[in-house]
N, C-alpha and C positions, 0 to 999 in steps of 0.2 A: 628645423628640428621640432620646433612646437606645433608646427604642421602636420608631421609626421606622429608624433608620439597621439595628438586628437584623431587622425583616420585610423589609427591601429584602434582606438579607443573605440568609434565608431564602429568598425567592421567586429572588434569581441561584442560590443554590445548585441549589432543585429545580431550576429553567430549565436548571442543566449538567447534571444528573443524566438530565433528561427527555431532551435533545439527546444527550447522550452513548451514550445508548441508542439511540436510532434512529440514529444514526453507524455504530454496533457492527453492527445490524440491515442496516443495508445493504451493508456490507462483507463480512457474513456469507453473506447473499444474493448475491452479487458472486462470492465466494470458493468458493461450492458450485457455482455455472454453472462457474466457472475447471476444480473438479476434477472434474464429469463427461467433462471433454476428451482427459487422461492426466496423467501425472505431472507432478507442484508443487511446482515450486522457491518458497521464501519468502524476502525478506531483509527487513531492518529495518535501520536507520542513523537517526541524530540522537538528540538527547538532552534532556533536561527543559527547556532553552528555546531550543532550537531546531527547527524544522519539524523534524517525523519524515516519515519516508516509508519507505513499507510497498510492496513491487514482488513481484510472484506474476508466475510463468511457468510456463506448462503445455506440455512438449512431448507430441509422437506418438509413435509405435514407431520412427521412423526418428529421432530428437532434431531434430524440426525444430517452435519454436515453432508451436503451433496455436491460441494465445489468450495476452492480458498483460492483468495487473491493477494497476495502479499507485493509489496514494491516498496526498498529501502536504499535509501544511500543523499549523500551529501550534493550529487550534481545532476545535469541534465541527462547523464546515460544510467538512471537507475530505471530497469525495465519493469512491467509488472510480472510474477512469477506464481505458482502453484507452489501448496505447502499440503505433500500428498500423505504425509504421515497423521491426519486428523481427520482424513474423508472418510466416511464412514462410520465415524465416532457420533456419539450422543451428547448435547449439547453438555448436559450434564457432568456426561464425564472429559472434560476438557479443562485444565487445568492450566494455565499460561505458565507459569514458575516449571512443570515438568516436560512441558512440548516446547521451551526454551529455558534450560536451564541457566545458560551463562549470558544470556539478550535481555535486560533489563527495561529495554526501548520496546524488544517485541514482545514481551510480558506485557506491559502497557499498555501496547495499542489492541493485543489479541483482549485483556480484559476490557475493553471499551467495546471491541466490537461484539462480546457477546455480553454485552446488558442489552439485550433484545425484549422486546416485553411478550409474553407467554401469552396465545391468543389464535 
């Protein structure tokens, strides 16, 4: 029995380790399309049990977003995804509280990624 209950133990563990890498891999992938565009705002917000959410924005020479990277959730199948309602916008007029009014996580992280310094 205690044989058993350690290899189920073992094989969940590789199984996050293996997942957890190809998570990393594809966000990584995601996140290098995001910086051939221009400069990369990052944020992060949440915390060890709650959904994290990771929001990248790339703007142009003029600060007008030219790509978004967002990828949120609590386990290893949180994918990275496109947030296409803010492309095209000016850094300026981006507001986190109205391009998520009821995501208080992605309020947070979108405010951190656009403390970009002006330049």
């Amino acid at each position: 029995m205690v044989t058993a209950l350690i290899t189920v133990a073992v094989i969940a563990w590789i199984c996050q380790l293996a997942l957890g890498g190809w998570q990393i891999h594809q966000f990584n992938r995601a996140f290098n399309a995001l910086c051939q565009q221009g400069r990369v705002g990052v944020g992060r917000s949440g915390g060890r049990f709650k959904p994290r959410v990771v929001i990248a924005v790339a703007l142009d020479d003029q600060h007008r977003v030219c790509d978004t990277l967002i990828m949120r959730g609590l386990t290893v199948f949180a994918r990275p995804a496109k947030i296409p309602a803010i492309n095209g916008l000016f850094l300026q007029e981006l507001e986190p509280d109205v391009i998520f009014p009821h995501d208080s996580l992605c309020q947070n992280a979108l405010s951190l990624a656009l403390n970009l310094k002006h330049g």
